[in-house]
DRENTORKOL-3810 file (N, C-alpha, C; in nm, 4 decimals):
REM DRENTORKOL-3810
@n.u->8.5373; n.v->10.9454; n.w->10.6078; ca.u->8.5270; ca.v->11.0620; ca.w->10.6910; c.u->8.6632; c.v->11.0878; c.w->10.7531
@n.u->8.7287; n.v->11.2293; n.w->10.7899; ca.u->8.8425; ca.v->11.2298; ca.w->10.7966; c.u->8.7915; c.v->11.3028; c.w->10.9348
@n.u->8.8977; n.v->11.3180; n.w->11.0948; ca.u->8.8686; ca.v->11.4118; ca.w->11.1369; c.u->9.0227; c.v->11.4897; c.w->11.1182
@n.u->8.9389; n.v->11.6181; n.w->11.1700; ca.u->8.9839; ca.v->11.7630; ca.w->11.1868; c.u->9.1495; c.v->11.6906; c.w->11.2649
@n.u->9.2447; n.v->11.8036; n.w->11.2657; ca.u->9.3391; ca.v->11.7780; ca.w->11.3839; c.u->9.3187; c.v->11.8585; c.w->11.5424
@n.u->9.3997; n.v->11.8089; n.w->11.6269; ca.u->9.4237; ca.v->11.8518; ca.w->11.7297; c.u->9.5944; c.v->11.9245; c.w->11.7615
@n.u->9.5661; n.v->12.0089; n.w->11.8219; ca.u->9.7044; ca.v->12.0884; ca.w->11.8493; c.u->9.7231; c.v->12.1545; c.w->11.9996
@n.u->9.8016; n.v->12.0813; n.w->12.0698; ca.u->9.8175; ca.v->12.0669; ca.w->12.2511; c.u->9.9654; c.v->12.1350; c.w->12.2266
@n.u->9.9643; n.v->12.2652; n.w->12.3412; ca.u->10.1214; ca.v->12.2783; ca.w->12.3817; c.u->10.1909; c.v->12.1997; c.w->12.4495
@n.u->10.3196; n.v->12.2641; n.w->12.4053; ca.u->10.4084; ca.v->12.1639; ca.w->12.4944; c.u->10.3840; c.v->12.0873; c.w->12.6245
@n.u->10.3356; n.v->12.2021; n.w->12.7132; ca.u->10.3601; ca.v->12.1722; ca.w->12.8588; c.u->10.2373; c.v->12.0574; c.w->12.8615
@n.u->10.1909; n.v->12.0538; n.w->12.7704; ca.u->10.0447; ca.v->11.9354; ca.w->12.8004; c.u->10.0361; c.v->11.8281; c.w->12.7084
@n.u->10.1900; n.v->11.7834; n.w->12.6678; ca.u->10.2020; ca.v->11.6739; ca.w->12.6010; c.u->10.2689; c.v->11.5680; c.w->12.6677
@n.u->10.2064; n.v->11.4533; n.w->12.6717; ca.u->10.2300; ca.v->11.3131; ca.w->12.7802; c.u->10.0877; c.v->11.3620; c.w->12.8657
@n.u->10.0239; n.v->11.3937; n.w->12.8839; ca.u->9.9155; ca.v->11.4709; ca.w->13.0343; c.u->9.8198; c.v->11.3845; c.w->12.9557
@n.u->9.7782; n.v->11.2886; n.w->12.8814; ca.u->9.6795; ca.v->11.2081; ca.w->12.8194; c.u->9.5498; c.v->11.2538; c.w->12.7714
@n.u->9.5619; n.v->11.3891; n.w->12.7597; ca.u->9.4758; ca.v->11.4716; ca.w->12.6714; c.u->9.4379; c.v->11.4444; c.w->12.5537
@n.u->9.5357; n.v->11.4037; n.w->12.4239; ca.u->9.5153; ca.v->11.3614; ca.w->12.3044; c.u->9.4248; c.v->11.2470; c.w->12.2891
@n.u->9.4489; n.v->11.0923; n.w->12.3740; ca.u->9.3672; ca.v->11.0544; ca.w->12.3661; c.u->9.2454; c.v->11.0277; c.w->12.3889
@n.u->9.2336; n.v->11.1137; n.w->12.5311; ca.u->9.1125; ca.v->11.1148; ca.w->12.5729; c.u->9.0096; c.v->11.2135; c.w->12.4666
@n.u->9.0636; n.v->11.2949; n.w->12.3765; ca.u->8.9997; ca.v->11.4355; ca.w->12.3015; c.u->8.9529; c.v->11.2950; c.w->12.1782
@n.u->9.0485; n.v->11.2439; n.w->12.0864; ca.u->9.0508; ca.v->11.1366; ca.w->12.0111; c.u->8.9216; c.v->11.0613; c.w->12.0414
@n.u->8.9011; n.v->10.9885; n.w->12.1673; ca.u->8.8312; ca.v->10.9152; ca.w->12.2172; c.u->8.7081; c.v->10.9746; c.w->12.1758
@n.u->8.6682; n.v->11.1351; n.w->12.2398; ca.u->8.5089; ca.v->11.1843; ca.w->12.1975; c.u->8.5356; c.v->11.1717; c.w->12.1317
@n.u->8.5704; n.v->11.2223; n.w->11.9802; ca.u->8.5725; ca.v->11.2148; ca.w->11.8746; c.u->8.5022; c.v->11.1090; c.w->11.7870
@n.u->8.5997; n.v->10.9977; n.w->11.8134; ca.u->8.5674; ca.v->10.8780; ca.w->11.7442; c.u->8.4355; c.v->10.8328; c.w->11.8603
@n.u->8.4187; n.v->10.8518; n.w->11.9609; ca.u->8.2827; ca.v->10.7718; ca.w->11.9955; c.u->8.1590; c.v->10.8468; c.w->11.9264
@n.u->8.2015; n.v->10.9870; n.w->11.9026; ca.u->8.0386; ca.v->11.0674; ca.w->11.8652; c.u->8.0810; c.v->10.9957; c.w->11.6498
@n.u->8.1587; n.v->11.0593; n.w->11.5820; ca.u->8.1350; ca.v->10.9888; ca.w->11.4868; c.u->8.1219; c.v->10.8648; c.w->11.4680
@n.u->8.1373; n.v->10.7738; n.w->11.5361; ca.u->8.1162; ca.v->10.6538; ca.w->11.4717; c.u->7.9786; c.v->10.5761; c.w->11.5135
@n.u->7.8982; n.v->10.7023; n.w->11.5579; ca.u->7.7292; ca.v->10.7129; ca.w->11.5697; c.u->7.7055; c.v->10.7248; c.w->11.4186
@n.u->7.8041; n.v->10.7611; n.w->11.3638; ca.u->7.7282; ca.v->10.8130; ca.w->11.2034; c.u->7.7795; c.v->10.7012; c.w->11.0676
@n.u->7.8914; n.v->10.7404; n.w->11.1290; ca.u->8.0240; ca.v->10.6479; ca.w->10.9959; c.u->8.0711; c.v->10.5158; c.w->11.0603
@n.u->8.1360; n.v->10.4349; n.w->10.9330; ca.u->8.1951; ca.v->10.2698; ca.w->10.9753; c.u->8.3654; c.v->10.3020; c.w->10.9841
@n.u->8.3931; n.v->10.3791; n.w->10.9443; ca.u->8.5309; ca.v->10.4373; ca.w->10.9026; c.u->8.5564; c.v->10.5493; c.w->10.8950
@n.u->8.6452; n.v->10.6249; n.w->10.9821; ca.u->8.7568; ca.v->10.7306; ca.w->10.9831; c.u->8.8713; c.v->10.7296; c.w->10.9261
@n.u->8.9273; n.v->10.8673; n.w->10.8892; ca.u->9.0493; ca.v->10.8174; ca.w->10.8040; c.u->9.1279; c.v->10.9457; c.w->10.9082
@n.u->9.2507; n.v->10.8985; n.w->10.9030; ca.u->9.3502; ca.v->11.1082; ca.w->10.9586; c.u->9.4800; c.v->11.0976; c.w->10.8254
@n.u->9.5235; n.v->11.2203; n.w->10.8285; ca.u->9.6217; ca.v->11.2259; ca.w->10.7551; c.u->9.7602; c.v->11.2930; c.w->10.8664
@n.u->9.8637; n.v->11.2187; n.w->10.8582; ca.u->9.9276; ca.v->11.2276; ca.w->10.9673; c.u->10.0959; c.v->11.2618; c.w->10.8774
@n.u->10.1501; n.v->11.3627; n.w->10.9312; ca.u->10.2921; ca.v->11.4003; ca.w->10.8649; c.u->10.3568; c.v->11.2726; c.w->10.8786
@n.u->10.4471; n.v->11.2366; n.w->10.7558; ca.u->10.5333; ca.v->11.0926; ca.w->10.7742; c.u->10.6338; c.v->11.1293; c.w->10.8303
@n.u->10.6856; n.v->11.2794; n.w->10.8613; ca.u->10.8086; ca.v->11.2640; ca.w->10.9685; c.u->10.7607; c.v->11.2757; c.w->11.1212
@n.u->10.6154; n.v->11.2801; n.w->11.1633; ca.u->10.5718; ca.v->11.3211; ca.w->11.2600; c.u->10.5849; c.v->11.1750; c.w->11.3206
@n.u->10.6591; n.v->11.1205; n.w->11.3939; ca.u->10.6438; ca.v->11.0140; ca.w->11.4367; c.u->10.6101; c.v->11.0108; c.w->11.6340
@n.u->10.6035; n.v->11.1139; n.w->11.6515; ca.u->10.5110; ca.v->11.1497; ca.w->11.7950; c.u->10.3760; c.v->11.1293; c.w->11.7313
@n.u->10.3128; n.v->11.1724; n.w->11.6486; ca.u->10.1988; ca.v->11.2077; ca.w->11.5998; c.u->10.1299; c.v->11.0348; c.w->11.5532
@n.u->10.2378; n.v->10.9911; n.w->11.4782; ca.u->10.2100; ca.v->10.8738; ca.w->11.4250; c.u->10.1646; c.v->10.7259; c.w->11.5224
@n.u->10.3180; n.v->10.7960; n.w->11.6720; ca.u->10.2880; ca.v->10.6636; ca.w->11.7514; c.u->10.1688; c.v->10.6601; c.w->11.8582
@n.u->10.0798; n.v->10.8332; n.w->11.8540; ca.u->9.9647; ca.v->10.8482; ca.w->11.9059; c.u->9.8753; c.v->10.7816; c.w->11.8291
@n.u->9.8681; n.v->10.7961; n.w->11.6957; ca.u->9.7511; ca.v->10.7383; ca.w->11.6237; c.u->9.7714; c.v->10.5683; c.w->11.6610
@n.u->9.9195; n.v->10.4931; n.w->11.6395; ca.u->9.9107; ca.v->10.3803; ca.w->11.6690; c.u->9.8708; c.v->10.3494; c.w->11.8055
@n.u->9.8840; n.v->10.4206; n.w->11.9259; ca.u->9.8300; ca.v->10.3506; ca.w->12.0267; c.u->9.6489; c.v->10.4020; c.w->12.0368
@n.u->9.6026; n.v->10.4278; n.w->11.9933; ca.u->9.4686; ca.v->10.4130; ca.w->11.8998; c.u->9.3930; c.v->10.3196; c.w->11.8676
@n.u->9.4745; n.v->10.2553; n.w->11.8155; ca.u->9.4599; ca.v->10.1247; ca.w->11.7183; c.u->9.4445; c.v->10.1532; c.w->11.5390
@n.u->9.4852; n.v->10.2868; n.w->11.5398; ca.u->9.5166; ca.v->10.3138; ca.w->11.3909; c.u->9.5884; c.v->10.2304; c.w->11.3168
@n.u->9.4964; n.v->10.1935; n.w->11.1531; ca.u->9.5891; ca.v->10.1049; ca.w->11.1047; c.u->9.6591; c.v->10.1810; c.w->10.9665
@n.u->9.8213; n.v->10.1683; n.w->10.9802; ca.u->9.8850; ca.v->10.2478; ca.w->10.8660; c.u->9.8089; c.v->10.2065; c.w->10.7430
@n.u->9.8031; n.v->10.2855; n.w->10.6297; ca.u->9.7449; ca.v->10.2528; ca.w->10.5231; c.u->9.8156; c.v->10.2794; c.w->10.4188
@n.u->9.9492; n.v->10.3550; n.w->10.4391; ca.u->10.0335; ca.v->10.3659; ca.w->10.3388; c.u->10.0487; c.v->10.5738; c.w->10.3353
@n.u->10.1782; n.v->10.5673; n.w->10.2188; ca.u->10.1856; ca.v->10.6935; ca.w->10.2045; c.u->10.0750; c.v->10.7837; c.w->10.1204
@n.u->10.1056; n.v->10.8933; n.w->10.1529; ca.u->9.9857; ca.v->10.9939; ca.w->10.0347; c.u->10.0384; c.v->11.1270; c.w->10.0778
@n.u->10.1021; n.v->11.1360; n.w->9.9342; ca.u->10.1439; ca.v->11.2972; ca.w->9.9221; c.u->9.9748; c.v->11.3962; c.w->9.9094
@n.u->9.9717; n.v->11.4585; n.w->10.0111; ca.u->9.8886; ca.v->11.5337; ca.w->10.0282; c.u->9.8845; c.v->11.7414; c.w->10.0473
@n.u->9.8617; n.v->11.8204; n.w->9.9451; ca.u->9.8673; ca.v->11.9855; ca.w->9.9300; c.u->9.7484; c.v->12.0257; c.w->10.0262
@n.u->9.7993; n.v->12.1089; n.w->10.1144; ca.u->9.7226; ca.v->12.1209; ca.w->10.2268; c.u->9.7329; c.v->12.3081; c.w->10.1726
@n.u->9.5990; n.v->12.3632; n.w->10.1981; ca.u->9.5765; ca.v->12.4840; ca.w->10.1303; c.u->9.6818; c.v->12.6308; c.w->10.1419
@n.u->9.7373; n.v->12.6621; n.w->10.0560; ca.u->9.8502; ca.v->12.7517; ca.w->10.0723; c.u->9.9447; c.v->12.6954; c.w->10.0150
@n.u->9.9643; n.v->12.5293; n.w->10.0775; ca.u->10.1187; ca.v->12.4948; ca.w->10.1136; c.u->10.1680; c.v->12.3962; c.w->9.9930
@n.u->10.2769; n.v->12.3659; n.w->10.0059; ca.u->10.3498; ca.v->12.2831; ca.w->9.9228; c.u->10.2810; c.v->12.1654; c.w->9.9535
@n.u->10.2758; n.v->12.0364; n.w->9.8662; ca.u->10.2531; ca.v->11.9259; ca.w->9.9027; c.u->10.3582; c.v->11.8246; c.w->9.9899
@n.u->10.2862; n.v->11.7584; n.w->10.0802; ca.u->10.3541; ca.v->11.6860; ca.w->10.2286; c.u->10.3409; c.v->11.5423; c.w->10.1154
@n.u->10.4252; n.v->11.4770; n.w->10.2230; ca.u->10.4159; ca.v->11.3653; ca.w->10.2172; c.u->10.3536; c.v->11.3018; c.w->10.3850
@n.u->10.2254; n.v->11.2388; n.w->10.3711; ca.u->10.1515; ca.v->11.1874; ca.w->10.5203; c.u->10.1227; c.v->11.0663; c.w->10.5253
@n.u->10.0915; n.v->11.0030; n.w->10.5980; ca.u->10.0611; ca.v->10.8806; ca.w->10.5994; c.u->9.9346; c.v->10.8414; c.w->10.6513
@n.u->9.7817; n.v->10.7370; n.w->10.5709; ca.u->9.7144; ca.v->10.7471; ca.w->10.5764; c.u->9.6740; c.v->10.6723; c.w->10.7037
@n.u->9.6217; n.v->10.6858; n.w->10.8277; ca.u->9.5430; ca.v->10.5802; ca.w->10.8770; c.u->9.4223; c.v->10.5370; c.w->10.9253
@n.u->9.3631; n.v->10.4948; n.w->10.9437; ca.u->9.2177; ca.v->10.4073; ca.w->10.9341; c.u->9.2015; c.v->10.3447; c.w->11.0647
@n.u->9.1083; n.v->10.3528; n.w->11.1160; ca.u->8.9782; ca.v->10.3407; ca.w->11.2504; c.u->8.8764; c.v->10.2702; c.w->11.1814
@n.u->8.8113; n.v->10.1991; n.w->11.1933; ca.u->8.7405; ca.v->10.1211; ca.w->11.1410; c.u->8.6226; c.v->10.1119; c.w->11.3046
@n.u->8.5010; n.v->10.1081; n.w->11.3102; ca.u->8.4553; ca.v->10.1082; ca.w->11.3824; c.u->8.4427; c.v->9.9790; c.w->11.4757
@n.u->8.4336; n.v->9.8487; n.w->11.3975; ca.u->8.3969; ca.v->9.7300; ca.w->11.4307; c.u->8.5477; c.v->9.6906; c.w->11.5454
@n.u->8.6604; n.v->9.7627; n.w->11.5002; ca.u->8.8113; ca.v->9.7423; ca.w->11.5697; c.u->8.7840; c.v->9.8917; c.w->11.6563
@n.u->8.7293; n.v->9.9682; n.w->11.6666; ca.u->8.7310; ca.v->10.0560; ca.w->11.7998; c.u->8.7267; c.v->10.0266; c.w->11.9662
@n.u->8.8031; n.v->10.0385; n.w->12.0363; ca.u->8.8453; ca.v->10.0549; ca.w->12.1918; c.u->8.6468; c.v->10.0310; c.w->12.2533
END
């Protein structure tokens, strides 16, 4: 199961919004699923070191074509329920 993204302006980045939004997220799915996956830009490394304080575990690269666009290169990571906060 993958979720959706999130997208916060500027002025409300550091304000601990992301993880608290993250947090519902993963507490209502993982009523359903054992595992989440996100796909995260590999130059996004704001993006990346949110998922790591998470407890996201890198899973490696994956060039991924997101509809319209050229294919990215992202990096996969994994939530596992049994390792959830």
């Amino acid at each position: 199961m993958f979720i959706g993204y999130t997208f916060y302006g500027t002025k409300f980045w550091g304000k601990g919004i992301n993880p608290q939004i993250k947090k519902l997220m993963l507490d209502y799915i993982f009523q359903f699923v054992d595992t989440v996956y996100f796909h995260v830009g590999k130059d996004n490394i704001r993006s990346r070191i949110a998922m790591e304080k998470l407890g996201a575990e890198n899973k490696g690269e994956h060039e991924i074509a997101y509809f319209g666009e050229p294919s990215r290169m992202n990096i996969l990571y994994q939530i596992k329920k049994e390792n959830w906060l």
